[in-house]
C-alpha positions in Angstrom: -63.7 -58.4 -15.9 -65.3 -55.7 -17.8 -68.7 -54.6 -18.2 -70.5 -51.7 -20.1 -74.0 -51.2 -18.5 -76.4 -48.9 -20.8 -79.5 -47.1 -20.5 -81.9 -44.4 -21.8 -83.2 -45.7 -24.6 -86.9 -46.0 -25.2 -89.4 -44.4 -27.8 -89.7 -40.7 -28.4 -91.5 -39.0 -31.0 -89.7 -37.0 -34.2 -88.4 -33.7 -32.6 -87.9 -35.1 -29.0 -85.0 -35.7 -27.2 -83.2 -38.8 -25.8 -79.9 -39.1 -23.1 -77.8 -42.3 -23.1 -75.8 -43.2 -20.7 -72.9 -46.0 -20.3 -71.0 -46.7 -17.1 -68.2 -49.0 -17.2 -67.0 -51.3 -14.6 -64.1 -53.7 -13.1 -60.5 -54.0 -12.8 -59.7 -51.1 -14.8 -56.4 -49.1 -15.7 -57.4 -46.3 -18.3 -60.0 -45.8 -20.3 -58.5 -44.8 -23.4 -61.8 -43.8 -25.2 -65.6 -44.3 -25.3 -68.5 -44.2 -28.2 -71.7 -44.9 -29.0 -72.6 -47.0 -32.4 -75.8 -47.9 -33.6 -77.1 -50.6 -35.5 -80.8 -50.4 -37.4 -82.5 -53.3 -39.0 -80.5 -54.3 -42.3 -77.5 -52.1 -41.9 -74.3 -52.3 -41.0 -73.4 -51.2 -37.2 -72.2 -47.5 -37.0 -70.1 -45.3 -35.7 -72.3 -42.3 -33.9 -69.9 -40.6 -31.6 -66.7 -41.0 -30.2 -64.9 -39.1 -27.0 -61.0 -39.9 -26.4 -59.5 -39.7 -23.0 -58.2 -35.9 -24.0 -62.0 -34.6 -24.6 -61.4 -34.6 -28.2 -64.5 -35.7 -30.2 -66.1 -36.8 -33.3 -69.2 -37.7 -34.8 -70.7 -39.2 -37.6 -72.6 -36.5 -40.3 -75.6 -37.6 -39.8 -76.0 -36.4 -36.4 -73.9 -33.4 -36.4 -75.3 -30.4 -34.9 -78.1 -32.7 -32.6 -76.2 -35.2 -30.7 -73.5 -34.4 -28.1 -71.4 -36.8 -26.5 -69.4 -36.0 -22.9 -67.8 -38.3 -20.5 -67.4 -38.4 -16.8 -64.1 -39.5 -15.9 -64.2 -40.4 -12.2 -67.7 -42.2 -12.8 -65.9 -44.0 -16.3 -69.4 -43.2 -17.7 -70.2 -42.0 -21.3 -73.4 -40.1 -22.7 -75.0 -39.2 -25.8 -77.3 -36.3 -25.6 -79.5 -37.0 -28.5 -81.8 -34.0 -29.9 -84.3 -33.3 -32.7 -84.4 -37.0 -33.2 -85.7 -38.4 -36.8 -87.4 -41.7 -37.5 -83.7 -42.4 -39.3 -82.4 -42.5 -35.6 -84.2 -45.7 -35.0 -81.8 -48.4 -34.0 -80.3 -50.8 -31.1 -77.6 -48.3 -29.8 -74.0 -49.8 -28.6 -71.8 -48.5 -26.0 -68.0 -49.1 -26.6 -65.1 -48.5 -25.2 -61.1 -49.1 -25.7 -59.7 -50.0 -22.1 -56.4 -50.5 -20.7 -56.7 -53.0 -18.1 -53.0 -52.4 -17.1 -51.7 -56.0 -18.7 -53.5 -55.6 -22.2 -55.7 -53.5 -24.1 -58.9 -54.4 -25.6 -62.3 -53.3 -27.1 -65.7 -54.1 -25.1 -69.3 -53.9 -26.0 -72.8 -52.9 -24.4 -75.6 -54.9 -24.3 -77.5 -52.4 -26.4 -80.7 -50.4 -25.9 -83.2 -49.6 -28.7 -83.9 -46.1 -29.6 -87.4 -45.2 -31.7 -88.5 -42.8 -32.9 -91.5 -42.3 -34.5 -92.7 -40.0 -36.8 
């Protein structure tokens, strides 16, 4: 019923810059919020950045200051503007989002889409 459809990703050098995107489709109500999360090898998947439906925002510490998230209502698409990236970037990135399909409420996933950077 609901799909997240990602892209961007690819391989940039230390320094560059990378832009996400995440368009969601199907029978949908209200999207209550969207977010990117970001799994590398070994590690536990993490929370990046997070937009609710009022514009409010957070992010985690380690990309403070370089990544930006926004959101296009009308288009229910998501983005993560991602500068002065670091090798510590790498990782299969994760669109999210929490979304009221008028009878319940639930969480859904992106595919992914791997982000490297090399140093």
């Amino acid at each position: 019923q609901v799909q997240l459809v990602e892209s961007g990703g690819g391989l940039v050098q230390a320094g560059g810059s990378l832009r996400l995107s995440c368009a969601a489709s199907g029978t949908i109500f209200i999207i209550n919020a969207m977010g990117w999360y970001r799994q590398a090898p070994g590690k536990q998947r993490e929370l990046v950045a997070r937009i609710i439906s009022g514009g409010s925002t957070n992010y985690a510490d380690s990309v403070k200051g370089r990544f930006t998230i926004s959101r296009d209502n009308p288009k229910n698409t998501v983005y993560l503007q991602m500068n002065n990236l670091k090798p510590e970037d790498t990782a299969v990135y994760y669109c999210n989002a929490n979304i009221d399909l008028g009878h319940r409420t639930g969480d859904y996933w992106g595919q992914g889409t791997q982000v490297t950077v090399s140093s």
